[in-house]
Steps between C-alpha positions, in 0.01 A plus 500: 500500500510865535499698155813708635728189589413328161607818298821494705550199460473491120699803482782318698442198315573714145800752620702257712427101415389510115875683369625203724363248349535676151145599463353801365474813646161617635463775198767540211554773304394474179863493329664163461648361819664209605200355680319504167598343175467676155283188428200571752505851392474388129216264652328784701500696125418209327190450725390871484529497117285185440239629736493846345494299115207275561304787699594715158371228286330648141220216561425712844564843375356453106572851468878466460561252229751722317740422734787408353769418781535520850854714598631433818665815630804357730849603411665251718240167417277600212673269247515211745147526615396522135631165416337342726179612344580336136191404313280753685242674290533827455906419527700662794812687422754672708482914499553786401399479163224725484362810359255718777252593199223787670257223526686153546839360543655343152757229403762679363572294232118408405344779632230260626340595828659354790470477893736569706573277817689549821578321826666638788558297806464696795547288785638128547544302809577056472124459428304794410554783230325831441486610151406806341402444109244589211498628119464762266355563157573874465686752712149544718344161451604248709405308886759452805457202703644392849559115528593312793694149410521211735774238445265171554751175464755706309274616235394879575158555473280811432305520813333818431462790225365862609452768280691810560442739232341517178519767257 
C-alpha cells in the first residue's frame, strides 16, 4: 500500500473514528484531558522516576553516597508520587524544601545534600508518552533526559531514554 494512502488513512482513522469510539486523540496536550486519566499520568511519572532512581543508583555512581533524599519537584503530584516510593533508599520527598548552597542543593531542615528531580510530560496520545525529565545536585549540576513511554497491556513502559543536556 502506498505510503501516502496509509498516512491518510491513519490520520482519518485518529481525527474522525477514534473520538467516536471514545479513543484517544492522535497527540494530547500535555495538561490533563478527558481522554487521559490523572492515573496514567501518575503512571507515566511513576515510570520516569523509577527509571531515573535505579539509573542514579549510589552502587553505579559510588561517588554520591552522601545523598541524603531524593526531592521530587512537582507542585501538583510531588507528594503523591513520593508515596509511592516508600522504603526507597535514599528516601523520596515532595519539594521545595531546599536550600541552593553555591556548590549543591540542601535539605532545608538537615542541610544534607540532596537531588533534585523533575518530570514533565510533554506529549500523550492512548498508547505512547513523551517525557522530558532529569536531576540536579547544585544550581549547575544536573542531566535532562527525553523519554518516550509505551502503554504495553496497560502498564506504560519506558521504551527509550536520550540524553538531552548535561551540565
Amino acid at each position: 500500500m502506498n505510503v501516502r494512502i496509509r498516512v491518510a488513512l491513519a490520520l482519518a482513522c485518529s481525527a474522525f473514528v477514534m473520538p467516536l469510539l471514545g479513543g484517544c486523540s492522535l497527540t494530547a496536550p500535555a495538561a490533563r484531558t478527558g481522554e487521559i486519566s490523572h492515573a496514567d499520568v501518575l503512571a507515566i511519572k511513576e515510570a520516569v522516576l523509577k527509571d531515573l532512581f535505579d539509573f542514579q543508583k549510589p552502587k553505579l555512581h559510588p561517588w554520591r553516597p552522601g545523598i541524603s533524599a531524593y526531592v521530587i519537584d512537582d507542585p501538583a503530584d510531588g507528594s503523591e508520587l513520593a508515596r509511592d516510593f516508600t522504603g526507597h533508599h535514599p528516601p523520596v520527598t515532595a519539594g521545595p524544601a531546599i536550600v541552593n548552597d553555591a556548590d549543591e542543593n540542601l535539605d532545608a531542615a538537615t542541610g544534607k545534600p540532596v537531588e533534585v528531580y523533575a518530570v514533565r510530560i510533554r506529549q500523550i496520545s492512548c498508547d505512547h508518552a513523551t517525557v522530558g525529565a532529569g536531576w540536579r545536585s547544585a544550581t549547575l549540576v544536573g542531566i535532562w533526559y527525553t523519554y518516550d513511554l509505551q502503554r504495553v497491556k496497560g502498564v506504560w513502559m519506558v521504551k527509550k531514554r536520550a540524553v538531552v543536556g548535561v551540565s
